[in-house]
C-alpha positions in Angstrom: 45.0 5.4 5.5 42.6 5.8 8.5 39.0 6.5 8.9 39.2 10.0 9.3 41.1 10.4 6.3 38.8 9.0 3.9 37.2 11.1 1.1 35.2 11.6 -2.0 37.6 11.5 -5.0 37.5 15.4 -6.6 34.7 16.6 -8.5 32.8 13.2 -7.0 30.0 14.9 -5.4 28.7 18.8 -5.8 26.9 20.9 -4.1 22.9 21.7 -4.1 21.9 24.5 -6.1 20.8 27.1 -3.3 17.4 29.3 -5.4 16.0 32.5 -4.2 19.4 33.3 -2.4 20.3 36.4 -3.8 21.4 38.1 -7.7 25.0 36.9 -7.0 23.9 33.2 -6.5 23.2 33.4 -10.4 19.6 31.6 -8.9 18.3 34.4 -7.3 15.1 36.4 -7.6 12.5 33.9 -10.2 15.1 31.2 -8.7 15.1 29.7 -12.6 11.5 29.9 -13.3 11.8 33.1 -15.6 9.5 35.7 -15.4 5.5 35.5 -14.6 3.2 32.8 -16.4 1.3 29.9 -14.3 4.6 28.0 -14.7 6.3 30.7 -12.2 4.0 29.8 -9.7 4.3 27.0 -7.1 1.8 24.4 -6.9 0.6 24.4 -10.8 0.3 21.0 -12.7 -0.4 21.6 -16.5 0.5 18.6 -18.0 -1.1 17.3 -21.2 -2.6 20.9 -20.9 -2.7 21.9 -24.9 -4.3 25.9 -24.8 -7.6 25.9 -26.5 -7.4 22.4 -27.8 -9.0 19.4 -26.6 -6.1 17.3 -24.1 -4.9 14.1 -26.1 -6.4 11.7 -23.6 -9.5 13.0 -24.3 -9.1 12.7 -28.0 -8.1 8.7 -27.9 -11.0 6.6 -28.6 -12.0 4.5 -25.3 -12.8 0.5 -26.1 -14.6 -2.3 -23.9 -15.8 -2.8 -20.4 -13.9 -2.3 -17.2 -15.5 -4.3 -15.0 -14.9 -2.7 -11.6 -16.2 -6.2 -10.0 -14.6 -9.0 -11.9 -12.7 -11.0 -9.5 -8.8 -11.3 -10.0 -8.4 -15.6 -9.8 -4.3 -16.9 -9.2 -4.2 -19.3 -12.1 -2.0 -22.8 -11.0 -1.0 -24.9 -13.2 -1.1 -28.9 -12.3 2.1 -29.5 -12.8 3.3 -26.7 -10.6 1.1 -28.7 -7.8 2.7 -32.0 -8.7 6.2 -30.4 -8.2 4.9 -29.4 -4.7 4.1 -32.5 -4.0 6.8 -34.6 -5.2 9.3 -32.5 -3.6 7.3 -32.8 0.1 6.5 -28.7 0.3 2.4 -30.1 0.0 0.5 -32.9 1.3 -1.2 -35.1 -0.5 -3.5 -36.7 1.3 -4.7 -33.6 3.2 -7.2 -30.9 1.6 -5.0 -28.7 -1.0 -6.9 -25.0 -1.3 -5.7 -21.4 -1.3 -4.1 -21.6 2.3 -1.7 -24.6 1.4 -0.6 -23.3 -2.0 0.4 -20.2 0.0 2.1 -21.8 2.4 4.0 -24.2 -0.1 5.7 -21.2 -2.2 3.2 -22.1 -5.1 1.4 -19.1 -5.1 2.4 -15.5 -3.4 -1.2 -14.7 -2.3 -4.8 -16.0 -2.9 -6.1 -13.0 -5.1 -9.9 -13.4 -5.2 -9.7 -17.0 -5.1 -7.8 -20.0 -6.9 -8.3 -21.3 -10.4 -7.1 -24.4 -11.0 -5.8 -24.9 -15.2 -4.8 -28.0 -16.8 -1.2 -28.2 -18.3 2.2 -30.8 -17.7 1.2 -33.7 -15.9 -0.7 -34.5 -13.1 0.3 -38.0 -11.5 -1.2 -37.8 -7.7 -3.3 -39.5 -6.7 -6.8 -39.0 -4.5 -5.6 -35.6 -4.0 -8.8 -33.2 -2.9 -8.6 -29.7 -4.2 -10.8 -27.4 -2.5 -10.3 -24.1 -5.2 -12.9 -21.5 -6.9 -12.4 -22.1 -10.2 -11.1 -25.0 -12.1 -11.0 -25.7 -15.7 -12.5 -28.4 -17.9 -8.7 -30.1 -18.5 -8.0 -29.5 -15.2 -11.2 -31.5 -13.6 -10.6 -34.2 -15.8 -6.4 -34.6 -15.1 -7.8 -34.6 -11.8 -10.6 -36.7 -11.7 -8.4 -39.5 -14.1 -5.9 -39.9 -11.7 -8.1 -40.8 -8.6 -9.0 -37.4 -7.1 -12.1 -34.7 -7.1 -11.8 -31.1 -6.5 -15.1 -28.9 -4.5 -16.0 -26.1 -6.0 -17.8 -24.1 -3.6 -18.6 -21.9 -6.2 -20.5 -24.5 -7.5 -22.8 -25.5 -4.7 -24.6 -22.3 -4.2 
């Protein structure tokens, strides 16, 4: 077999439909759309359209608040952060905010901010977390095993 040889198996591929080309392309003249009507034209969108009725969007009841401004926080667990650190992708001893966790694979990408949550356990030790949001578990793993966490958040 050589290169020039190669091909499809039969009936593997077929060929585009060619509209508007003619009565004896069987696609000719409406090209498929049938005859007149808003769906014949080009360029018409008439979905959930229901004639005379009211659309069904419009019908379904609409509950709570979108807050347009309500920041979007990365939640980290602690025990996430201790695997960082115990397998050498974070420092300890350095400042740990949004820019490290990045950089260490914890988190994809910062959001709004970082929000610190309690959960698995947290062993290292005067470890300073520089972070948005942190929760009340999450303060006090933090502050048991030796280390404090700035909350600029906080201080304004």
């Amino acid at each position: 077999m050589r290169l020039n040889e190669l091909a499809d198996n039969k009936g593997a591929t077929k060929n585009r439909t060619r509209i508007g080309r003619g009565i004896g392309s069987g696609k000719g003249k409406t090209g498929g759309r049938g005859v007149k009507g808003q769906k014949s034209r080009s360029g018409v969108s008439v979905n959930g359209f229901r004639g005379e009725q009211t659309n069904l969007i419009q019908q379904m009841p609409k509950r709570g608040f979108n807050n347009p401004f309500a920041k979007k926080f990365n939640a980290v667990r602690l025990d996430r952060i201790q695997t960082a650190i115990d397998s050498g992708k974070l420092d300890a001893k350095g400042v740990i905010d949004a820019k490290a966790l990045v950089e260490a694979g914890v988190i994809r990408r910062a959001k709004d901010g970082v929000r610190l949550i309690a959960g698995g356990e947290f062993k290292a030790s005067k470890v300073t977390f520089k972070v948005d949001h942190a929760s009340k578990g999450a303060q006090a793993a933090v502050e048991a095993a030796g280390g404090k966490i700035d909350l600029p958040a906080a201080a304004e």
